[in-house]
PANU-801543 format. One record per atom (N, C-alpha, C, O): residue in three letters; atom name; z, x, y. Coordinates in Angstrom, 3 decimals, decimal comma. Example, Ala and Ser with C-alpha at 12.3 -4.5 7.8 and 13.67 -1.06 7.14 Angstrom:
! residues 2
> res_atom_c3_c1_c2
> ALA_N_7,800_13,190_-5,690
> ALA_CA_7,800_12,300_-4,500
> ALA_C_7,800_13,200_-3,300
> ALA_O_8,465_14,236_-3,319
> SER_N_7,080_12,850_-2,250
> SER_CA_7,140_13,670_-1,060
> SER_C_7,870_12,900_0,030
> SER_O_8,039_13,409_1,138
//
This chain:
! residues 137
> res_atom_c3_c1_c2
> UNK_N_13,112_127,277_146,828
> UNK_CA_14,442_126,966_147,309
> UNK_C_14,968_125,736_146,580
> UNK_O_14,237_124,827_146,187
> UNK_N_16,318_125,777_146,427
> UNK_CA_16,749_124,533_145,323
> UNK_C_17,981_124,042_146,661
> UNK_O_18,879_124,441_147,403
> UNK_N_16,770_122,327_146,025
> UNK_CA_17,534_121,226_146,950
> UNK_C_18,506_120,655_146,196
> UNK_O_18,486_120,119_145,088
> UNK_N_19,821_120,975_147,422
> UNK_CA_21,252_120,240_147,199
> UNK_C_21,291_118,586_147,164
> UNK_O_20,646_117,760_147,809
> UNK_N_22,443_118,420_146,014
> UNK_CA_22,102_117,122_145,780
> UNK_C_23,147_116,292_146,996
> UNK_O_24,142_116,899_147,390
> UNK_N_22,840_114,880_147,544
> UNK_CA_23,530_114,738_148,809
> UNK_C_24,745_114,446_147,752
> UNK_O_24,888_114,561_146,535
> UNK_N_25,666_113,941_149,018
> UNK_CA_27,268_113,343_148,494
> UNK_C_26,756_112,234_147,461
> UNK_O_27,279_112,326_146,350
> UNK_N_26,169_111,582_147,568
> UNK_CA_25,994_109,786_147,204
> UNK_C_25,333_110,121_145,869
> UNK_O_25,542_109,425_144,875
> UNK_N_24,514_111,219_145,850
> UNK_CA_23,655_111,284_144,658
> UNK_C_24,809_111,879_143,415
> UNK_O_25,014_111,394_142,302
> UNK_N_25,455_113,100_144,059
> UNK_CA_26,229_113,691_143,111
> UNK_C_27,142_112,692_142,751
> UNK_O_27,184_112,700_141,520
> UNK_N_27,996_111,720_143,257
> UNK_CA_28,717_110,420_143,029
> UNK_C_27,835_109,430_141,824
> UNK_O_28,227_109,082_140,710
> UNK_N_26,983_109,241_142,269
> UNK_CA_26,324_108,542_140,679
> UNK_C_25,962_109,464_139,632
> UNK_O_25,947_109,131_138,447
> UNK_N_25,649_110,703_140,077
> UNK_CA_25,615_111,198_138,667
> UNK_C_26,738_111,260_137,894
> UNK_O_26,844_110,925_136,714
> UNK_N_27,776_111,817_138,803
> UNK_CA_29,173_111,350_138,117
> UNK_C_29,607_110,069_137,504
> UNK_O_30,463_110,053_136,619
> UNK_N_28,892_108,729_138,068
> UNK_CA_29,427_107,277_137,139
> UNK_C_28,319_107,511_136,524
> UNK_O_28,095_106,643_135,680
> UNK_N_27,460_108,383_136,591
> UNK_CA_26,573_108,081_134,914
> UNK_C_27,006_109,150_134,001
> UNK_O_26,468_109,050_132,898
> UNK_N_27,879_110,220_134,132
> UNK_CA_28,514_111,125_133,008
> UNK_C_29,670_110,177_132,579
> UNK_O_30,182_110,155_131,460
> UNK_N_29,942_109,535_133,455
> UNK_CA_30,992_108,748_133,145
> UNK_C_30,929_107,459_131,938
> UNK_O_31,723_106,983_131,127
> UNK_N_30,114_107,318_132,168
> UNK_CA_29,693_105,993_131,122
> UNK_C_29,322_106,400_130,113
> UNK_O_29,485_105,728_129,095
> UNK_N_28,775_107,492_130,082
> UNK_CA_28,236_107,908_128,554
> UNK_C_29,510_108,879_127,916
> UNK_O_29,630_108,887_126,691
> UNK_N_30,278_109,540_128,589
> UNK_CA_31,401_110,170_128,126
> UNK_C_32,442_109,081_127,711
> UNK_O_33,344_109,346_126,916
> UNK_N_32,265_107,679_128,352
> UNK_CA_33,433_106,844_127,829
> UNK_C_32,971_106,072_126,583
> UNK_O_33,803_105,569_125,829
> UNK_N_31,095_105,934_126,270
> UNK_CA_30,742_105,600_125,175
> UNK_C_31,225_106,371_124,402
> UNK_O_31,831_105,685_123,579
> UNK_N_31,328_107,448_124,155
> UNK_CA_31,237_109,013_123,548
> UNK_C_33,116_108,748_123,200
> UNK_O_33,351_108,774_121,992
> UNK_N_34,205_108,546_123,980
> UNK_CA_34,985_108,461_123,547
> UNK_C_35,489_107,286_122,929
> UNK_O_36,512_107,298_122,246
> UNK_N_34,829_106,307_123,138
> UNK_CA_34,753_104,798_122,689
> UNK_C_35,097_105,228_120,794
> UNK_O_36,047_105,152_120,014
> UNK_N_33,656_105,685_120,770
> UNK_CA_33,216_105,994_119,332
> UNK_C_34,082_106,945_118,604
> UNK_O_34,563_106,926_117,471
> UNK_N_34,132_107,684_119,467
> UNK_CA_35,501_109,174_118,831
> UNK_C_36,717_108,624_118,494
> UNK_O_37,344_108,932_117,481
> UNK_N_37,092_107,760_119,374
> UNK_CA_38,495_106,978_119,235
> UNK_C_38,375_106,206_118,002
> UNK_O_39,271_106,352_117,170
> UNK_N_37,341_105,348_117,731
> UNK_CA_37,020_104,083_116,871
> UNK_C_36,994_104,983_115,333
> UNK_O_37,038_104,376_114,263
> UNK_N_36,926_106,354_115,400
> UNK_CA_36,174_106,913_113,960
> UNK_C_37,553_107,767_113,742
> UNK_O_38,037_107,981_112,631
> UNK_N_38,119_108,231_115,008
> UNK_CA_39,624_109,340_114,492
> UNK_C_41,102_108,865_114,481
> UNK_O_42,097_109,305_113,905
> UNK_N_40,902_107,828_115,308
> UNK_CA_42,241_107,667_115,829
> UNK_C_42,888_106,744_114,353
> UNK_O_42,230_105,827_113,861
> UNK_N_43,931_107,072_113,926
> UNK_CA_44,383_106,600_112,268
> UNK_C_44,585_105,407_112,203
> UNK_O_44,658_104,872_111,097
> UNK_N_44,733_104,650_113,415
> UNK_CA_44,499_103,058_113,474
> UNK_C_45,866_102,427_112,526
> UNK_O_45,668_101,711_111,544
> UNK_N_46,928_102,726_112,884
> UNK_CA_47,730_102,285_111,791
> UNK_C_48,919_102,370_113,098
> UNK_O_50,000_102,228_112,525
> UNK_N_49,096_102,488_114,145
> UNK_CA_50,284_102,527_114,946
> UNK_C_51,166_101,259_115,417
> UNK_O_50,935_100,525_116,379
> UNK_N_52,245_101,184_114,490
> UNK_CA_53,370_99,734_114,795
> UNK_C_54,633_100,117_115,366
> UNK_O_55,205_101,181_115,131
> UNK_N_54,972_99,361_115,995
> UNK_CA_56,124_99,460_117,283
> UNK_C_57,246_99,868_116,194
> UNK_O_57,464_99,401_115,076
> UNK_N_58,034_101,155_117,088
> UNK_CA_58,889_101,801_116,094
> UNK_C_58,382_102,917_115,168
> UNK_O_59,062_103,180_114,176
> UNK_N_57,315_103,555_115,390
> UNK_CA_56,546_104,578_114,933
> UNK_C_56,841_105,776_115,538
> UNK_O_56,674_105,705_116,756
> UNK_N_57,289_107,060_115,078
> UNK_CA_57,178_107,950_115,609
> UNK_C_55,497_107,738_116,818
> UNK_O_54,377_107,234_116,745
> UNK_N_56,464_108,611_117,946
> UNK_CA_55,017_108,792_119,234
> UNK_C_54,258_109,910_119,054
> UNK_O_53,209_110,039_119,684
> UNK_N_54,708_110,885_118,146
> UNK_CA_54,391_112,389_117,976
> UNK_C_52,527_112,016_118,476
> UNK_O_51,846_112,153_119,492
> UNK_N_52,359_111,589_117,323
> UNK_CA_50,396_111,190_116,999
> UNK_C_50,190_110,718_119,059
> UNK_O_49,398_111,176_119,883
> UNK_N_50,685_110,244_119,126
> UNK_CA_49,782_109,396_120,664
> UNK_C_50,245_110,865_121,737
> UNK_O_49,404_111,491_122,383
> UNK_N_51,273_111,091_121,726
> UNK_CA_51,530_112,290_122,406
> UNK_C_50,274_113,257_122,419
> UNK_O_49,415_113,563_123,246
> UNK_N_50,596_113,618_121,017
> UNK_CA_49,044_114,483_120,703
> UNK_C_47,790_114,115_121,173
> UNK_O_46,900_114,868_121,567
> UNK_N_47,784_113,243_121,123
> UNK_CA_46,457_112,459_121,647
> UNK_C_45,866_112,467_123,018
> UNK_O_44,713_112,505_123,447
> UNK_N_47,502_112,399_123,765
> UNK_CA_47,411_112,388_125,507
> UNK_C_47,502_113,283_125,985
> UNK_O_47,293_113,359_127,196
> UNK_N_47,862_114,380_125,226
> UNK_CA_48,154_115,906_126,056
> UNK_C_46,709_116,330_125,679
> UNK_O_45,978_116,778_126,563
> UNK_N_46,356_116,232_124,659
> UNK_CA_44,749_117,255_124,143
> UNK_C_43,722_116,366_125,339
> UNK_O_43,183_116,846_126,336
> UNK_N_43,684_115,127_124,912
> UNK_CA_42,950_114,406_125,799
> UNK_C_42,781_114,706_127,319
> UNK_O_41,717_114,885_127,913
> UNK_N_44,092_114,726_127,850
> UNK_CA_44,251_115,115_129,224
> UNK_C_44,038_116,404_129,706
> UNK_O_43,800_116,557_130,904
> UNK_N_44,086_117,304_128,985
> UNK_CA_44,026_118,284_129,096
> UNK_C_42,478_118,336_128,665
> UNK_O_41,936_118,807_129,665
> UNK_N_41,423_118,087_127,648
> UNK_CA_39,834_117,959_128,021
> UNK_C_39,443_117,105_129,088
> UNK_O_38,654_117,586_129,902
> UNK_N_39,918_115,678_129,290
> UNK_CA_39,375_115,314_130,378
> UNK_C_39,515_116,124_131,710
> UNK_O_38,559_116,231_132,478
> UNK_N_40,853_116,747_131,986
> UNK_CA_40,743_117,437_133,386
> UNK_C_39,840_118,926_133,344
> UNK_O_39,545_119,645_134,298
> UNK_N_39,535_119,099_131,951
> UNK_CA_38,055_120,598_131,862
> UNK_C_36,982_119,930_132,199
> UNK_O_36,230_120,474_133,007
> UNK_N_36,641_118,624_131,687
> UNK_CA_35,306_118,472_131,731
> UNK_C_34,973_117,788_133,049
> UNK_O_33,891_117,286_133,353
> UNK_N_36,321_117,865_133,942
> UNK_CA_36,412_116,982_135,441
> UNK_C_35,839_118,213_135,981
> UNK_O_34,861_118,268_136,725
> UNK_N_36,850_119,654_135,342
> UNK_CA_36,287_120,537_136,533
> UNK_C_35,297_121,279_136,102
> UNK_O_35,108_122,315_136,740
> UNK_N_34,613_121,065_135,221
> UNK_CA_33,549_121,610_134,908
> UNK_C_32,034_120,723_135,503
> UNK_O_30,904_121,205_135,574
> UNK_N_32,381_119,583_135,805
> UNK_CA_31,537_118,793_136,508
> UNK_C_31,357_119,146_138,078
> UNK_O_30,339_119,273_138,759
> UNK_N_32,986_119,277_138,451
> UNK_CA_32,848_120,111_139,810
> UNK_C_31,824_121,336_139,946
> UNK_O_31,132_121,628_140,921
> UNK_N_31,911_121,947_138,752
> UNK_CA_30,892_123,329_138,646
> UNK_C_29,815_123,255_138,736
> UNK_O_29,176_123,806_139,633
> UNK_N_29,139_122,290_137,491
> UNK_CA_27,892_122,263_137,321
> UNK_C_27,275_122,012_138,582
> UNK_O_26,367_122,658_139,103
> UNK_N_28,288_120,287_139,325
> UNK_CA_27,355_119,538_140,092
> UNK_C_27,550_120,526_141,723
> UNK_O_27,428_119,949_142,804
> UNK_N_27,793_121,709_141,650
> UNK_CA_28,546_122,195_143,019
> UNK_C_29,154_121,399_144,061
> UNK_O_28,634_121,482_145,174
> UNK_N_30,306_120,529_143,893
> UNK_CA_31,272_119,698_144,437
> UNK_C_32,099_120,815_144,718
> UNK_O_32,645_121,660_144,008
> UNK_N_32,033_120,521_146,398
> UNK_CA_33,186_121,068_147,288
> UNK_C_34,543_120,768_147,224
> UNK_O_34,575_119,626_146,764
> UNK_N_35,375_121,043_147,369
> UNK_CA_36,883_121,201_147,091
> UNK_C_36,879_119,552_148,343
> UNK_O_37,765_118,715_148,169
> UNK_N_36,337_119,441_148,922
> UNK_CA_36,245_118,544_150,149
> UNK_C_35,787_116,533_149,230
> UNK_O_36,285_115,412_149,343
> UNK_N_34,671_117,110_148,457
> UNK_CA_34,508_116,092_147,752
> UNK_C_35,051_115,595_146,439
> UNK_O_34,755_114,478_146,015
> UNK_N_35,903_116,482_145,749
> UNK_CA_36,511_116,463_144,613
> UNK_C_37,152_115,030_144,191
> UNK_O_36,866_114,369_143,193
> UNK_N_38,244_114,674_145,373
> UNK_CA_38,798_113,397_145,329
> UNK_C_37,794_112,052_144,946
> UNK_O_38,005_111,075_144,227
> UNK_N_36,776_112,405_145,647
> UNK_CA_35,823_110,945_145,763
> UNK_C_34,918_111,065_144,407
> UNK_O_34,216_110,199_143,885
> UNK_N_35,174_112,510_143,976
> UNK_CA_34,230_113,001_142,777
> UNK_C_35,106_111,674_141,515
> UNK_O_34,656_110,735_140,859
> UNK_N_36,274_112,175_141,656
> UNK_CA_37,084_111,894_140,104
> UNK_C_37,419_110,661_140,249
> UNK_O_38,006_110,034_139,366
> UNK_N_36,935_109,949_141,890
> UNK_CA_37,898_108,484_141,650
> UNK_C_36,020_107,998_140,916
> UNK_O_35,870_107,270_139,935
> UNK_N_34,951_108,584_141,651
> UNK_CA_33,367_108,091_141,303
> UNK_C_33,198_108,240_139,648
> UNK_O_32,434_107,478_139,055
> UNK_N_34,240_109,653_138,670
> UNK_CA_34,207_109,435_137,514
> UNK_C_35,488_108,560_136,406
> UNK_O_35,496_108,275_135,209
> UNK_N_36,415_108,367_137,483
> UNK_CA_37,113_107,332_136,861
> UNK_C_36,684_105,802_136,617
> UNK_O_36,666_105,171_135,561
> UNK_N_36,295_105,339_138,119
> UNK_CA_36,488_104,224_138,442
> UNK_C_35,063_103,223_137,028
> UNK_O_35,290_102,078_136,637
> UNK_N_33,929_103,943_136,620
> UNK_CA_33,226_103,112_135,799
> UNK_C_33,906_103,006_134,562
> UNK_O_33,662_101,971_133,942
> UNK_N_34,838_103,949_133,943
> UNK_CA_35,676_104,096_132,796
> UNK_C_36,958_102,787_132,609
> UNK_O_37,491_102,295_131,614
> UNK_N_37,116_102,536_134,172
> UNK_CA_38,107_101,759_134,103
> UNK_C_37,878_100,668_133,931
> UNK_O_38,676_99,980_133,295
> UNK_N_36,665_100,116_134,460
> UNK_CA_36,120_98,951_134,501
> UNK_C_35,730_98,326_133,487
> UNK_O_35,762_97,140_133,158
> UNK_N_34,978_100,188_132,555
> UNK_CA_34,434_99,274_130,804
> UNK_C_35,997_99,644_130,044
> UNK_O_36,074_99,352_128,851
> UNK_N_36,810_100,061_130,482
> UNK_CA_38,120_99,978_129,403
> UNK_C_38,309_98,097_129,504
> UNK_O_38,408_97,504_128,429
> UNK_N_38,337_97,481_130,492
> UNK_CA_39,031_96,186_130,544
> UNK_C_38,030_95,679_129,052
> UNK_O_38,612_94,940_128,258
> UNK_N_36,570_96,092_128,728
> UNK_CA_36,546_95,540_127,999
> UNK_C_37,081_96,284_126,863
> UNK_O_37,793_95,360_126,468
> UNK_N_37,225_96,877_126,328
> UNK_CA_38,158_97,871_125,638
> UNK_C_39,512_97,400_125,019
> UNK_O_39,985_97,563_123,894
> UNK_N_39,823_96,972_125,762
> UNK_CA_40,952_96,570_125,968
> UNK_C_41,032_95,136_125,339
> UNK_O_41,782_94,641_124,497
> UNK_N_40,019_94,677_126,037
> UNK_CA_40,107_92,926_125,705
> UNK_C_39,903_92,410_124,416
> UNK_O_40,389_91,560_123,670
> UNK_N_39,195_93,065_124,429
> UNK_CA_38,706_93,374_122,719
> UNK_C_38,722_94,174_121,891
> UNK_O_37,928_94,529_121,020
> UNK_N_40,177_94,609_122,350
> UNK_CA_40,540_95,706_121,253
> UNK_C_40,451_95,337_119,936
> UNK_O_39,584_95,998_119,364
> UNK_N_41,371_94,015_118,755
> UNK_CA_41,133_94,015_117,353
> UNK_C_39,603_93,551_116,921
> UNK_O_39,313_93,256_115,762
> UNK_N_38,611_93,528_118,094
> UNK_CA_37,287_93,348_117,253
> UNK_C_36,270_94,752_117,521
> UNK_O_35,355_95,095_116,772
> UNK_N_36,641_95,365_118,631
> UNK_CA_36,267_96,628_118,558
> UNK_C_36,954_97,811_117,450
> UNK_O_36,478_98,868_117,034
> UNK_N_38,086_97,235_117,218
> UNK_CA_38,787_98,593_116,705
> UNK_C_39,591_97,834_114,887
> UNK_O_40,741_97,440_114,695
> UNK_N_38,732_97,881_114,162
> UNK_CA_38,891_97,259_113,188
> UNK_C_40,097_97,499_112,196
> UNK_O_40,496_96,610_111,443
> UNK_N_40,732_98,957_112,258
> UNK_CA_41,623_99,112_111,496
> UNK_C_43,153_99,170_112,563
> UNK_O_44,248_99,667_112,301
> UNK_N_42,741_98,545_113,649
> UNK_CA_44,275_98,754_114,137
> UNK_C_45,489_98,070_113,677
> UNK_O_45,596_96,975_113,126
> UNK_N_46,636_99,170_114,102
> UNK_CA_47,539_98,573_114,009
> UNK_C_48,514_97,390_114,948
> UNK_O_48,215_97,142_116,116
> UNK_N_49,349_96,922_114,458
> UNK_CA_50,074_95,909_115,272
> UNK_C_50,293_96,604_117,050
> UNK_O_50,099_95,798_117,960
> UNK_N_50,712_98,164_117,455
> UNK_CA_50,575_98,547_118,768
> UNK_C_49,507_98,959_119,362
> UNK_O_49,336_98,970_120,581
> UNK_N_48,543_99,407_118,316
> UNK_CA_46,968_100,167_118,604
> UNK_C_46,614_99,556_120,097
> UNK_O_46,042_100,296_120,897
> UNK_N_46,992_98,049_120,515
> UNK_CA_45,997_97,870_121,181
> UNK_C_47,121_98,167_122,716
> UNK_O_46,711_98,172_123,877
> UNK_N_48,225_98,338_122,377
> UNK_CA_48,713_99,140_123,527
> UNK_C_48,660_100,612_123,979
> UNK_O_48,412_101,025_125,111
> UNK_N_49,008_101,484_122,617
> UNK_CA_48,657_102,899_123,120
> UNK_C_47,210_102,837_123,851
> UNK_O_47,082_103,309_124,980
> UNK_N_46,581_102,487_123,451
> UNK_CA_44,785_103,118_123,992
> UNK_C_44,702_102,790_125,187
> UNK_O_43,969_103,591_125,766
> UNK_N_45,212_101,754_126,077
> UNK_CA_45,181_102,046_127,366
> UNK_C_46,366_102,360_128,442
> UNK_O_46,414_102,199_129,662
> UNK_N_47,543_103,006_127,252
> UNK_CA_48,610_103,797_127,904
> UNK_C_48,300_104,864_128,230
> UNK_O_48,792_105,531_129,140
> UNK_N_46,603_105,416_126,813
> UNK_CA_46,859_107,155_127,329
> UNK_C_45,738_107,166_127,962
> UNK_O_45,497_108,269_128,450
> UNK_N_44,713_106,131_128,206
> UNK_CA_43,933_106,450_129,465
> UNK_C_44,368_105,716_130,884
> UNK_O_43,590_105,669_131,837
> UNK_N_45,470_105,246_130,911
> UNK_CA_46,079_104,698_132,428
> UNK_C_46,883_106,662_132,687
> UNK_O_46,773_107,416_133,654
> UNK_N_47,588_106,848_131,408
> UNK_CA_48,528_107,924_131,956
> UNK_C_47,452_109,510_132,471
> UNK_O_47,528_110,284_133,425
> UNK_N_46,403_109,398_131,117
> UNK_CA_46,099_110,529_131,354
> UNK_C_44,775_110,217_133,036
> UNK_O_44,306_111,122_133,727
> UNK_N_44,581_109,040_133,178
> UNK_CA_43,678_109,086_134,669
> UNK_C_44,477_109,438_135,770
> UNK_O_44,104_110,051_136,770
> UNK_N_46,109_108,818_135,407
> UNK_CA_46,937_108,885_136,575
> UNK_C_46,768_110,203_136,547
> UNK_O_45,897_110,565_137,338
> UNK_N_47,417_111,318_135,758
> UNK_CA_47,871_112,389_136,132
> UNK_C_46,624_113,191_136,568
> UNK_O_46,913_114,317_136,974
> UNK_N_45,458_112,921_136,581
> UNK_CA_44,100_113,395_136,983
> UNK_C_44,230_113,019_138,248
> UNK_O_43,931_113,966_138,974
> UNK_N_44,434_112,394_138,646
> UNK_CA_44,460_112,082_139,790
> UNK_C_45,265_112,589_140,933
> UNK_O_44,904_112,881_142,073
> UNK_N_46,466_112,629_140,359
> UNK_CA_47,620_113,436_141,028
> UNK_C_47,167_115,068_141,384
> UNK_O_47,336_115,678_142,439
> UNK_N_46,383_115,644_139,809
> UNK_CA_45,988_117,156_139,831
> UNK_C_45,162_117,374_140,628
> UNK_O_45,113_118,479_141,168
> UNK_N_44,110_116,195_140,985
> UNK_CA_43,129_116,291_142,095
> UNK_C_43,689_116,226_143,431
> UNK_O_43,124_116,994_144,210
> UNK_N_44,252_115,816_143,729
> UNK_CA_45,149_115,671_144,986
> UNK_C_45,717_116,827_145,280
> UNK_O_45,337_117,514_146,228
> UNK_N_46,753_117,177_144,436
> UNK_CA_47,078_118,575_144,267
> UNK_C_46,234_119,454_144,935
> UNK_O_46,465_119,905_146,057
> UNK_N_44,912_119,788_144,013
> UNK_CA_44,521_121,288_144,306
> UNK_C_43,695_120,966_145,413
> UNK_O_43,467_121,797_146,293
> UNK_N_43,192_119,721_145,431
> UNK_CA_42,369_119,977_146,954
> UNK_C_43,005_119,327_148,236
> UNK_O_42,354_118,470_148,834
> UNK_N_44,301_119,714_148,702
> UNK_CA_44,886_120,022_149,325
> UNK_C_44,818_120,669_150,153
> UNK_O_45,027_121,828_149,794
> UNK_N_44,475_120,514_151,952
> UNK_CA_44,287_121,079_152,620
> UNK_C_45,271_122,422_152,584
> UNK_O_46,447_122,059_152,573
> UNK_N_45,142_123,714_152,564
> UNK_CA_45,782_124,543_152,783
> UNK_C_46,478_124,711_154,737
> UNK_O_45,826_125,097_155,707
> UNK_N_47,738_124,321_154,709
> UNK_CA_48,519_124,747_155,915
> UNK_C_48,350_125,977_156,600
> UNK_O_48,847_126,838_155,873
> UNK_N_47,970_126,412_157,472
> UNK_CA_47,943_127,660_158,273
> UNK_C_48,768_127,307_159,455
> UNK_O_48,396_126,661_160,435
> UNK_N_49,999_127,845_159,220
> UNK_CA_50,972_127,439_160,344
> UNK_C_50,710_129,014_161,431
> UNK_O_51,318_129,139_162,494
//
């Protein structure tokens, strides 16, 4: 018989996919992103960036729901348990954006935490959304 993992356990496994998926994008960002973005730049590139992005982060949200069998009940506490370590190592991210991110440009160090503030927000909203008590009037 296969033992279910409790609430608390599946919650850290989630801040530990979390930390290694934000290393993982740390590095992806640092090696693709063209590092050349100055105020007054076409947005096309960051657009691109936030829709593809947002659109994998909310697969690999609900594909975590899958793997880890998270109830529609725990979902919310799931995505704030895989946001909330991401947010914490963005501040350093952030802080140190021109020594982490060597070829940026003069805005670089604003887009990068426009499209992970925008794309967490709207994760958040989608989670809310679908696990939504259904009304039976």
């Amino acid at each position: 018989m296969v033992q279910k993992r409790s609430y608390h356990q599946n919650l850290f496994v989630v801040m530990i996919i979390s930390v290694v998926l934000w290393i993982a994008f740390i590095v992806f960002f640092s090696n693709f992103w063209p590092g050349s973005y100055e105020p007054g730049d076409p947005m096309g590139l960051f657009w691109a960036w936030f829709v593809i992005g947002t659109i994998l982060f909310a697969g690999v949200t609900y594909l975590i729901f899958h793997l880890l069998n998270i109830p529609k009940s725990g979902q919310p506490a799931a995505v704030i348990a895989f946001l909330a370590p991401a947010f914490v190592l963005d501040l350093f991210a952030t802080m140190f954006f021109e020594t982490w991110f060597l070829n940026a440009g003069s805005a670089d160090d604003r887009v990068y935490p426009a499209m992970i503030l925008g794309g967490s927000g709207f994760l958040l909203l989608m989670v809310l959304v679908t696990s939504a008590p259904k009304n039976k009037s």
